[in-house]
C-alpha positions as CSV (number, residue, x, y, z in Angstrom):
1,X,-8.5,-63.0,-46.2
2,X,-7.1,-60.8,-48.8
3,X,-7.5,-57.5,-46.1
4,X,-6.4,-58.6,-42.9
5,X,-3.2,-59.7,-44.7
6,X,-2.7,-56.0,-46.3
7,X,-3.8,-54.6,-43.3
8,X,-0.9,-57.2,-41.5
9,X,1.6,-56.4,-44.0
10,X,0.8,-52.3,-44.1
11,X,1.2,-53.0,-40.4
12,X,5.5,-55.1,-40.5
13,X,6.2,-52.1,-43.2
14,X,5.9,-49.3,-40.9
15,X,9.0,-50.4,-38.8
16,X,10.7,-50.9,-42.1
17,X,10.0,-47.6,-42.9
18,X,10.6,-45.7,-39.8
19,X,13.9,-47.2,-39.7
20,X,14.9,-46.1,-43.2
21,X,13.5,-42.6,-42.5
22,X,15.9,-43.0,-39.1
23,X,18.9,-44.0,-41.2
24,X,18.5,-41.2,-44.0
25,X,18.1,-38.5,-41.6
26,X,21.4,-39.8,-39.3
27,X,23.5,-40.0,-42.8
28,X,22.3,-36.6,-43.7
29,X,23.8,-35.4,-40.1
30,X,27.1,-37.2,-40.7
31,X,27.0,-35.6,-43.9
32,X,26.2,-32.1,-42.3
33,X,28.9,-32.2,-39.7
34,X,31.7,-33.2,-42.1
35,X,30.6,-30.1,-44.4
36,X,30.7,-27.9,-41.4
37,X,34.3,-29.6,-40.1
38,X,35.6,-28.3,-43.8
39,X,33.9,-25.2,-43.6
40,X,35.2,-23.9,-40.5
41,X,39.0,-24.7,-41.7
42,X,41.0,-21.4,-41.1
43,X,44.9,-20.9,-42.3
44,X,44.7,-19.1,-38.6
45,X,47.8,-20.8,-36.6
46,X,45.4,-23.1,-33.9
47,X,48.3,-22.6,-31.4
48,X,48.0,-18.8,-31.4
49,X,47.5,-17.1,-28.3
50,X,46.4,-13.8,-28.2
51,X,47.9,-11.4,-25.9
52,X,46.1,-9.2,-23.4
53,X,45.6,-5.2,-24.8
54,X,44.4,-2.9,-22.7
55,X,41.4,-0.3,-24.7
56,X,42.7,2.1,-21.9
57,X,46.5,2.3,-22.7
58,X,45.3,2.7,-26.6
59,X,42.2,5.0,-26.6
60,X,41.5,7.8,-24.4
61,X,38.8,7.9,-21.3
62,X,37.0,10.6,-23.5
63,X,37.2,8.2,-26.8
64,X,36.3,4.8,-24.7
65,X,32.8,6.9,-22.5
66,X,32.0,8.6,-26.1
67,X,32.0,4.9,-28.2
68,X,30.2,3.2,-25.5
69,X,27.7,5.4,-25.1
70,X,27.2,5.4,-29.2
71,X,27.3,1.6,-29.7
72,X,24.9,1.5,-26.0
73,X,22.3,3.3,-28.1
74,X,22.4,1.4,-31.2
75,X,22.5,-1.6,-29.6
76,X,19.2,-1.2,-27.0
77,X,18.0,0.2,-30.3
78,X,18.3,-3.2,-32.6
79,X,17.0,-5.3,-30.1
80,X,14.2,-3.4,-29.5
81,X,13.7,-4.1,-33.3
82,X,14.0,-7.3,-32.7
83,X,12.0,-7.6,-30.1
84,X,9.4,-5.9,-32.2
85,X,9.8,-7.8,-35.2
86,X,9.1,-11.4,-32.9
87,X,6.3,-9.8,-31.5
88,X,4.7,-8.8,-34.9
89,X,5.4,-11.7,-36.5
90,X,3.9,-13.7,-33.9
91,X,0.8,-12.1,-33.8
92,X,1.3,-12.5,-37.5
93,X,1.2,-16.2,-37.5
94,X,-1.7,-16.6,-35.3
95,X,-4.2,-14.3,-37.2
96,X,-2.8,-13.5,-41.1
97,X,-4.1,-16.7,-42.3
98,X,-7.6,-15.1,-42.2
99,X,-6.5,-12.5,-44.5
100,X,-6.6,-15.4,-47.4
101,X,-10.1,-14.8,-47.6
102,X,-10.3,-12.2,-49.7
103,X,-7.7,-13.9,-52.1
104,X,-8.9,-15.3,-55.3
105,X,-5.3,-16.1,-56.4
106,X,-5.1,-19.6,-56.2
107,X,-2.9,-21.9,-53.6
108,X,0.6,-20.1,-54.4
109,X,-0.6,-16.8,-55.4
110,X,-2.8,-16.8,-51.7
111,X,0.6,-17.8,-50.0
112,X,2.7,-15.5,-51.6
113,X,-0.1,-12.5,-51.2
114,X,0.1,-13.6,-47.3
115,X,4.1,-14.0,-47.5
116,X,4.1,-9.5,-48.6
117,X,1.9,-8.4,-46.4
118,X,4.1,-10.0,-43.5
119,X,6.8,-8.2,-44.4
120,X,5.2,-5.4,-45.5
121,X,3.9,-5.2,-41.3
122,X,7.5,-6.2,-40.0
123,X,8.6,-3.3,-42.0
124,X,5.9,-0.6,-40.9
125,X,6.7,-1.8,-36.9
126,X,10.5,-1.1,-37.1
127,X,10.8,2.3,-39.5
128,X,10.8,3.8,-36.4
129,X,13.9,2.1,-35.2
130,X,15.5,2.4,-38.3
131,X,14.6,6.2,-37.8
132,X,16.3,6.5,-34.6
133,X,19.3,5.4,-35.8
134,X,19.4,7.5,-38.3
135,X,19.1,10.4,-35.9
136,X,21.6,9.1,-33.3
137,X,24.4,8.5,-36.3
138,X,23.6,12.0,-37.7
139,X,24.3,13.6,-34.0
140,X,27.2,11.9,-34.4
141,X,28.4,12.8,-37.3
142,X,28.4,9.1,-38.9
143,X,26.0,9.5,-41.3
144,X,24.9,12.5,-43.7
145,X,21.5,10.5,-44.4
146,X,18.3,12.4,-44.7
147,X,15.4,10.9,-42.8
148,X,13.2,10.7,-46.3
149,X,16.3,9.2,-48.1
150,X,16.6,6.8,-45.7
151,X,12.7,5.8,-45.5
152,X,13.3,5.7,-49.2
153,X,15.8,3.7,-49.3
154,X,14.5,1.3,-46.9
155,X,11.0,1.3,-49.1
156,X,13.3,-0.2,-52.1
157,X,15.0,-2.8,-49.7
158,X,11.5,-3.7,-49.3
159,X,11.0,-4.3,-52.6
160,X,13.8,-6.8,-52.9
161,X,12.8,-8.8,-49.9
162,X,9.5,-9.0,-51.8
163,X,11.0,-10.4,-54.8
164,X,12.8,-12.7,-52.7
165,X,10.0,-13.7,-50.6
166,X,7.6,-14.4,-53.8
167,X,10.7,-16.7,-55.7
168,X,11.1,-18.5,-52.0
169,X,7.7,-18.9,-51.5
170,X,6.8,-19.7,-55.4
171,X,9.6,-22.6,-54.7
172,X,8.8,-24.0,-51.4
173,X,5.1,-24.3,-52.2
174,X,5.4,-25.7,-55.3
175,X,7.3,-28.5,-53.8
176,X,5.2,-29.1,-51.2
177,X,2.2,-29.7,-53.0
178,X,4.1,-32.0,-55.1
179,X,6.9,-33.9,-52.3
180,X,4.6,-33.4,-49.2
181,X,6.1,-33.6,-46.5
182,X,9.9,-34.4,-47.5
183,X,9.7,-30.5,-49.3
184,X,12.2,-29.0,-47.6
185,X,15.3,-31.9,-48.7
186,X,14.9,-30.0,-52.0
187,X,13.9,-27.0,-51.1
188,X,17.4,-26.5,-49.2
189,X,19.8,-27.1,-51.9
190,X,18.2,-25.1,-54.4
191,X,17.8,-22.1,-52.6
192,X,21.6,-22.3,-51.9
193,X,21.8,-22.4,-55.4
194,X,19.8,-19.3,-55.4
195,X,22.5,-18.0,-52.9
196,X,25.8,-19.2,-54.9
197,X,23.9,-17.3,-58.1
198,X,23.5,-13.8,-56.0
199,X,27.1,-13.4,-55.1
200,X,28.2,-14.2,-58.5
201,X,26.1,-11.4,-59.5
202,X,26.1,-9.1,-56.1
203,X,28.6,-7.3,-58.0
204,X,26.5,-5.7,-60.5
205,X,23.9,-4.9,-57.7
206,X,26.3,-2.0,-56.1
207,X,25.3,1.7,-56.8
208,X,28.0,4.2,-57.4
209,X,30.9,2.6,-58.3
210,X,33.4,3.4,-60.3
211,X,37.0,2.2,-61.9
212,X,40.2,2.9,-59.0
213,X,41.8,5.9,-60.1
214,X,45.0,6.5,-57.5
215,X,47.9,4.8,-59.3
216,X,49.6,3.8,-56.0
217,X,46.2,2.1,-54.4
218,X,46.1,0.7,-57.9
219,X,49.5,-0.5,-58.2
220,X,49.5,-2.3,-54.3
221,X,46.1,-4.0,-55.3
222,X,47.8,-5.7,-58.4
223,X,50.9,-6.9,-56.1
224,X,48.3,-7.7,-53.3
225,X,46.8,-10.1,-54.8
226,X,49.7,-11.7,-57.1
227,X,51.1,-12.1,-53.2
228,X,48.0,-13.7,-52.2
229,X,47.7,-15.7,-55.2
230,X,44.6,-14.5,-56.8
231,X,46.1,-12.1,-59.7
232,X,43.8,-9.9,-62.1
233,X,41.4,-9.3,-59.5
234,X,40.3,-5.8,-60.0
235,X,39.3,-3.0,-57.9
236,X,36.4,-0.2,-57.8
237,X,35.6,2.6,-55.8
238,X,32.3,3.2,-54.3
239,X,30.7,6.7,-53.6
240,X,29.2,6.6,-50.0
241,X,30.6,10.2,-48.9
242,X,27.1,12.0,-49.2
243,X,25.4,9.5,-47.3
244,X,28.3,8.8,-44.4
245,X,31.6,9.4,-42.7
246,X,32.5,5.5,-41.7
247,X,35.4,3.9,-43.6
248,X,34.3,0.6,-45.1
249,X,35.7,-1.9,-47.8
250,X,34.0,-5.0,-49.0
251,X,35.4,-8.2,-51.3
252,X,32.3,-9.4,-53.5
253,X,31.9,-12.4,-56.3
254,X,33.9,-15.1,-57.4
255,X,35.1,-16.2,-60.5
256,X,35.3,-13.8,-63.1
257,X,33.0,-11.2,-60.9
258,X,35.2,-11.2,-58.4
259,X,36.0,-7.5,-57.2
260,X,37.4,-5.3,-54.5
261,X,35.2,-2.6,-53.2
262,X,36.4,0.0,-51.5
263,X,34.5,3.1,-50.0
264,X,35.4,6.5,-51.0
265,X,35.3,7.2,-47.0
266,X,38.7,5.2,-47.3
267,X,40.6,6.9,-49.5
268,X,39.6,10.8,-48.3
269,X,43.2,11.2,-46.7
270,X,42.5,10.2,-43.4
271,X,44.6,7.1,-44.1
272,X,47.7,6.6,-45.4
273,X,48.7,4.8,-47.7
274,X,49.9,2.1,-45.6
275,X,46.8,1.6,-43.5
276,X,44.6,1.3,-47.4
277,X,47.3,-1.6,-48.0
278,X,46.6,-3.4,-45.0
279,X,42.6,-3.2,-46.0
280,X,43.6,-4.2,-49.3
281,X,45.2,-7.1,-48.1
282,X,42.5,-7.6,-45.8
283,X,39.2,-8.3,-49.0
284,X,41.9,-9.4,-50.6
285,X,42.1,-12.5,-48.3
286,X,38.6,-12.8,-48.3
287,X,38.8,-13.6,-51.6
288,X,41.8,-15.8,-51.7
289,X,40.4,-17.9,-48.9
290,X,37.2,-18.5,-50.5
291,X,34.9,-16.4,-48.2
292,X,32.3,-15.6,-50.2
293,X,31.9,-19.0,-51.3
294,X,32.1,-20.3,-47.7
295,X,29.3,-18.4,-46.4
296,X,26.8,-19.9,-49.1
297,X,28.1,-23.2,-47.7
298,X,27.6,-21.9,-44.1
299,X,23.7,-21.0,-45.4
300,X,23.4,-23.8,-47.0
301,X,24.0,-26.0,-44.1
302,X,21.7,-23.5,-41.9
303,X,18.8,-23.8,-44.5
304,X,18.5,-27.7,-44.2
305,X,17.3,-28.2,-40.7
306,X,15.9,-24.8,-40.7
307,X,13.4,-26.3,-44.1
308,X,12.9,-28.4,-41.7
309,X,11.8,-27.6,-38.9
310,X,9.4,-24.9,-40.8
311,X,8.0,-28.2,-42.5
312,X,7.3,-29.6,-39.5
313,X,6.2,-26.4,-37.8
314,X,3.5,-25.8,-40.3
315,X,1.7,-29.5,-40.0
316,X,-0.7,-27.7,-38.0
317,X,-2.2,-25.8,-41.1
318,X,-1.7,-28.4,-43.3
319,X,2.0,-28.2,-44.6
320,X,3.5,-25.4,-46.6
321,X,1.8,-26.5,-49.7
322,X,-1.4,-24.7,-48.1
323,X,-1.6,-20.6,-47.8
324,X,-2.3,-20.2,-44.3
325,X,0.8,-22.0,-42.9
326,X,2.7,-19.6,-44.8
327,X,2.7,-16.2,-41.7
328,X,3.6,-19.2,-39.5
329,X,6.8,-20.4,-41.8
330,X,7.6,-16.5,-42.1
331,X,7.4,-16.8,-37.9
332,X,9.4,-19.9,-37.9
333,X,11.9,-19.2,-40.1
334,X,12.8,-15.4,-38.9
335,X,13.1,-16.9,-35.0
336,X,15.7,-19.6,-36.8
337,X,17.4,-16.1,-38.0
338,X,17.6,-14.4,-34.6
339,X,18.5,-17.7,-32.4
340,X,21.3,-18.5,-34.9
341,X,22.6,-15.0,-34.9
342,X,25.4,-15.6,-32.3
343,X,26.6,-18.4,-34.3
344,X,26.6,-16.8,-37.1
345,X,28.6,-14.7,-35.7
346,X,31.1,-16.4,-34.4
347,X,31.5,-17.8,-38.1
348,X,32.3,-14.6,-39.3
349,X,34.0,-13.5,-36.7
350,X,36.4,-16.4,-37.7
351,X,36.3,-15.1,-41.2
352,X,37.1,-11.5,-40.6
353,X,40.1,-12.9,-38.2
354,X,41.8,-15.3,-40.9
355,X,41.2,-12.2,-43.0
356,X,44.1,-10.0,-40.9
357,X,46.5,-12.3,-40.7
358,X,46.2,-12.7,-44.2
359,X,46.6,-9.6,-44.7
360,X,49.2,-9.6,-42.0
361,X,51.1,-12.2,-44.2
362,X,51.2,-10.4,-47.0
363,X,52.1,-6.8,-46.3
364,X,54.3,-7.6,-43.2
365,X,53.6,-4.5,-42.0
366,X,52.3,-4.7,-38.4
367,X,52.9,-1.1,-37.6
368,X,50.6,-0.1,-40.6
369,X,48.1,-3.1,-39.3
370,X,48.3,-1.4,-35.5
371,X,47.5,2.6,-36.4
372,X,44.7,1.1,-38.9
373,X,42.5,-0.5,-36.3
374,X,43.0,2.5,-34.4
375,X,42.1,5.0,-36.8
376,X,38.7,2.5,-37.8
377,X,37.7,2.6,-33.8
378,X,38.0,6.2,-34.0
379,X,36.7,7.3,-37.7
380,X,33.7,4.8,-36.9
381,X,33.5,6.1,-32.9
382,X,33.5,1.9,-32.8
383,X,34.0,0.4,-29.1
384,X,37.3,-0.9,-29.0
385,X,36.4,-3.4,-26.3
386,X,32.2,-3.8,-26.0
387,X,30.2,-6.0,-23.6
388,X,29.8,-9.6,-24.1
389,X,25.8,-8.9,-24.8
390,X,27.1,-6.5,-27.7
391,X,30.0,-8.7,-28.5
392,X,28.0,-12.1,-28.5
393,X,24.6,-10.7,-30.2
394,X,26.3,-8.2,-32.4
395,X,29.7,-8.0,-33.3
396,X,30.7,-9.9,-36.6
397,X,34.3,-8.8,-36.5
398,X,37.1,-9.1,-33.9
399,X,36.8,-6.0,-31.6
400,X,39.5,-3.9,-32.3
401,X,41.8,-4.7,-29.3
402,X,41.3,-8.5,-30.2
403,X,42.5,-7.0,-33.8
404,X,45.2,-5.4,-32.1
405,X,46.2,-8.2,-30.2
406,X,46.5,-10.4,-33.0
407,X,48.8,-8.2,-34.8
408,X,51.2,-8.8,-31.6
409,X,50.5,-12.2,-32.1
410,X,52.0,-12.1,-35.7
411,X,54.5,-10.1,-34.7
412,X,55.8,-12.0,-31.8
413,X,56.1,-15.5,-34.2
414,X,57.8,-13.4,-37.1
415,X,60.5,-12.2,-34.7
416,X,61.6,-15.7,-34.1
C-alpha cells in the first residue's frame, strides 16, 4: 500500500504547489509595480500643460527640409540594422547550437564559446550600417570620424560586449545548473548589481578627459550644484573635437564618482556662457534627482520578467544550464531589447524633461534655456519636430519644440 499512497499524496501536493508558485509570482508583480510607481516619480508639475510651438515660426524652411532629410536617413538606416540584427539572430538560434560540436570546453565554456560567436555575427551583419552612418554624418559635417577609426572603434566595443556576454553567461548558467528552472529570480538581482557597480565606475571608463579649466564654467558649476543641492560635485572636460562637431554633455556616477562631463564641442564659443549654464544645470539635475541610479532600477525591473521569459524560452533545449539554448536566449533576450525600446524611451524621455525644469529652476533664465535648444537643433542639424515613427522608436529626449514649449511653461507659472 505504501506506493499508491505516495503516488496519492505526490498527486494532493501538486495543487498545493501550483498555488504557492501562483501566489509568489502575483507578490512579485505587486512588488514590481510599486517599484515602477516610485521610479517613475518626477518633481515635473503633473498639471503642466505644454503650449503649442510652431518648428516653422522658430527654424527656417531650409533648416526644417535639411534636418529631416538627415535624421530620415539615419533613421531608415538603424532599423534596417535592426531589422538585420533580428534576422541574424534568428537564424542564429535555429542553427548555432550545432556549432557546439567542435567544443571541448565543458557546459559553460561551450555556452559562452556559442554566446561570442553570436555577437561576433550580429557585429559582422551591421558594420555596414554603422559604415553608412558614418558617411552620411561626415557629408554633413557632424562627424570628423575616419571609416578605419570607426571600424576600430567598433572592433573594441566588441570586445566589451564579449566580456560582458562571458560574466552574463558565466552567471546565468551557473545558476541554472544549480536552481533549474527558478535561475532567473537570482539571476535578475545580481546582474543589477552588476549594473549599479558599472555606473559607479563608468566614470573611469571615459577617454580623454580632463580637469575644467574656464574659471567662469567652473565657478557656475560650483553654484549649480550648491543650488541644486548636490555641492562638491566636480566637472571634466572631454575631448571629442577630432572625432565630431555635435555639442553633447553627460552626468555619470554617484556617490563619490559622481562627475559632470562636458564635451569640448560645448565650450568651442558657439555658446555663451549662458546657454553652458543652462546645460550645466541640466546633468546637474540628473544627478540631483538620482538618474543614474534610477535607470539601474528601471533595468532592474526590465531584467526580471525578461530572465524569465528567456528561462522559459529555452525549455526547448533543455534550460539555460545547457549550451545550445544559449543562441536562442541571445535571440530572446535582444527581441525583449527592441520591443521594449519605446518604453524605454518614454522613461527617459521623462528623465531628460524633469532634467530642464530643473535646470529651469535653478538658473531662472528662460531666455538662455530658449536660444540653447535652438542652437542644439541647429549645431546637431537635429529635427526640431520629427515623426511619431522617429519620435516613438527613437527619440530619448524631448524634441526640441516640446523643449521649447516647456520653457514657456515655466515661464508662464513664474510670472504669476
Amino acid at each position: 500500500m505504501a506506493g499508491p499512497r505516495a503516488a496519492w499524496a505526490s498527486i494532493a501536493a501538486r495543487p498545493v504547489r501550483s498555488l504557492a508558485t501562483l501566489s509568489s509570482l502575483v507578490l512579485l508583480g505587486v512588488l514590481w509595480v510599486l517599484a515602477a510607481h516610485a521610479l517613475w516619480h518626477s518633481t515635473v508639475p503633473g498639471n503642466l500643460r505644454l503650449p503649442h510651438v510652431d518648428a516653422r515660426e522658430l527654424f527656417s524652411s531650409k533648416f526644417l527640409a535639411r534636418s529631416s532629410s538627415y535624421e530620415r536617413f539615419l533613421d531608415v538606416d538603424a532599423l534596417l540594422s535592426e531589422l538585420t540584427l533580428v534576422v541574424v539572430l534568428a537564424l542564429y538560434a535555429r542553427r548555432g547550437h550545432r556549432l557546439m560540436r567542435e567544443s571541448a570546453a565543458g557546459r559553460i565554456g561551450t555556452g559562452m564559446m556559442l554566446g561570442m560567436l553570436g555577437f561576433a555575427v550580429v557585429w559582422l551583419a551591421e558594420v555596414p550600417f554603422a559604415l553608412a552612418a558614418v558617411w552620411w554624418e561626415r557629408r554633413h559635417g557632424i562627424s570628423h570620424q575616419g571609416y578605419v577609426a570607426a571600424l576600430v572603434t567598433s572592433f573594441f566595443s566588441l570586445g566589451a560586449k564579449f566580456l560582458f556576454v562571458s560574466l552574463a553567461l558565466l552567471v546565468a548558467m551557473g545558476l541554472a545548473g544549480w536552481l533549474r528552472r527558478w535561475w532567473w529570480a537570482l539571476a535578475a538581482p545580481l546582474f543589477a548589481g552588476l549594473a549599479l557597480l558599472s555606473a559607479f565606475l563608468s566614470v573611469y571608463l571615459i577617454p580623454n578627459t580632463h580637469p575644467l579649466r574656464n574659471p567662469q564654467t567652473a565657478a557656475d558649476v560650483r553654484q549649480l550644484a550648491r543650488v541644486e543641492g548636490i555641492p562638491g560635485t566636480k566637472a571634466e572636460v572631454q575631448d571629442v573635437e577630432r572625432r565630431t562637431t555635435a555639442p553633447n554633455a553627460e552626468s555619470v556616477g554617484f556617490g563619490t564618482t559622481r562627475r559632470l562631463i562636458l564635451w569640448d564641442t560645448l565650450l568651442n564659443g558657439r555658446f555663451s556662457n549662458d546657454e553652458v549654464r543652462v546645460v550645466t544645470a541640466h546633468e546637474l539635475g540628473h544627478i540631483a534627482h538620482h538618474h543614474i541610479l534610477k535607470r539601474v532600477g528601471w533595468l532592474a525591473l526590465f531584467l526580471l520578467p525578461a530572465a524569465g521569459l528567456v528561462a522559459l524560452f529555452t525549455l526547448p533545449r533543455g534550460g539555460l544550464a545547457r549550451p545550445e539554448a544559449v543562441p536562442v536566449a541571445l535571440f530572446v533576450f535582444v527581441m525583449l531589447q527592441l520591443l521594449t525600446m519605446p518604453l524605454t524611451n518614454i522613461v527617459s524621455r521623462r528623465e531628460e524633461a524633469e532634467a530642464d525644469w530643473s535646470a529651469l529652476q535653478a538658473t531662472q533664465d528662460p531666455a538662455a534655456a530658449r536660444a540653447l535648444f535652438r542652437r542644439l537643433a541647429t549645431t546637431s542639424l537635429a529635427n526640431p519636430d520629427p515623426s511619431t515613427f522617429t519620435y516613438v522608436l527613437y527619440e530619448d529626449h524631448p524634441t526640441i519644440v516640446q523643449r521649447i514649449a516647456m520653457v514657456d511653461a515655466w515661464q508662464t507659472r513664474a510670472s504669476r
